[in-house]
Phi, psi and omega in degrees: 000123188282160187293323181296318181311334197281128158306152181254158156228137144150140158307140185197126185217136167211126183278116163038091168247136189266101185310319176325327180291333158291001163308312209292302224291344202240153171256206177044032208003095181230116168250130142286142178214154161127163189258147181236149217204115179200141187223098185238163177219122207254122170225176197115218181231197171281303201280342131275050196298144175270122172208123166254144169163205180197134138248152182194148186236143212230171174031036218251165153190180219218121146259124174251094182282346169268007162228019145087009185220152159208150199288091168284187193019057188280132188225150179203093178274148186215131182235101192261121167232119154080241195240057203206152177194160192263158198190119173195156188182145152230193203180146175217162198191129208040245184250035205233182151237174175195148193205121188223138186199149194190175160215149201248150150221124188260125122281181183290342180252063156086206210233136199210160152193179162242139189242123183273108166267164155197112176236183203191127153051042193255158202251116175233006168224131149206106177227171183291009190229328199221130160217105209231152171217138162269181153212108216234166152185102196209172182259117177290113144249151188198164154212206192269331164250006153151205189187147180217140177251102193249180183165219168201155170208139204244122150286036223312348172208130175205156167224128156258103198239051177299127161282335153218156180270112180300289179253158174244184234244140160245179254223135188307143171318278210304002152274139163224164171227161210204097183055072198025018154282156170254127186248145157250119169299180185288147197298108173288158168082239198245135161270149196233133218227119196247100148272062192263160160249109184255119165238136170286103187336206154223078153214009171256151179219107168326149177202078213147154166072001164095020177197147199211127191166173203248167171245166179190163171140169157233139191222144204240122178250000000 
């Protein structure tokens, strides 16, 4: 019998745990907040692990300090039978909401799903130069060999207030050019692959740079 063969048992349970405590733990200025709940029961081999249970986080919230916002009322249930799991959640964030629901599958080659955003007027930048709120709907898909996300996303507001042009913007590490074309190599690590339909509202607007007006048009990334 191989080391993968051997069963798993065990149990793993938490009563009103306070996410706050796992602030020192996150970098990238993400502070957490909200009680977490969780009764999971681990079964199966090593090579085929098993998990039942329900977890779920309640009163939460997210401060994103590099983008000037924080995520109230967070709420995230996650429901596991074997090797599956239910996925469902929300957030508001300025005057918007956002509601993701999805399902995960874990197998022998790692772990995949598909995950549903869908937000309305939700405020995801507010800084003293930038202030954008979306309305999105778009699809998460991922595995162990990479991921993609496609959808539309509406901009229904923004104001850009740049105070100066520092740097102007250069060509991704991953171009190269070749006999005066541009090629990208190929992606290292896991790659993500972007479809979006970005449309611009009738509220954005520019300020900076000596010129004031509104913007608009679409652009597909």
């Amino acid at each position: 019998e191989s080391l993968q063969d051997n069963k798993l048992v065990g149990r793993f349970e938490l009563e009103d745990f306070d996410l706050g405590m796992v602030d020192g733990f996150i970098t990238y200025g993400v502070e957490p907040a909200g009680i977490l709940t969780s009764v999971l029961t681990l079964g199966g081999t090593l090579g085929q692990p098993t998990v039942e249970g329900n977890a779920a986080i309640e009163n939460g919230g997210i401060e994103l300090l590099h983008q000037g916002v924080t995520l109230d009322e967070v709420t995230l249930s996650l429901s596991v039978r074997g090797q599956q799991a239910k996925v469902s959640g929300a957030a508001t964030s300025g005057p918007g909401q956002m509601q993701i629901t999805g399902d995960l599958l874990y197998d022998g080659r790692g772990l995949g799903g598909t995950l549903y955003l869908r937000s309305q007027d939700f405020l995801i930048v507010n800084l003293p130069e930038y202030s954008i709120r979306v309305a999105s709907d778009a699809e998460f898909t991922f595995n162990r060999e990479g991921g993609r996300i496609r959808g539309r996303v509406e901009v229904p507001y923004g104001l850009l207030m740049p105070e100066e042009m520092v740097n102007s913007v250069g060509v991704s590490e991953d171009v190269v050019f070749v006999h005066g074309e541009v090629e990208e190599e190929q992606a290292k690590g896991w790659p993500l692959v972007l479809d979006l339909d970005v449309l611009l509202g009738d509220d954005v607007r520019l300020d900076g740079y000596g010129l004031t007006g509104r913007l608009g048009g679409r652009l597909q990334i």
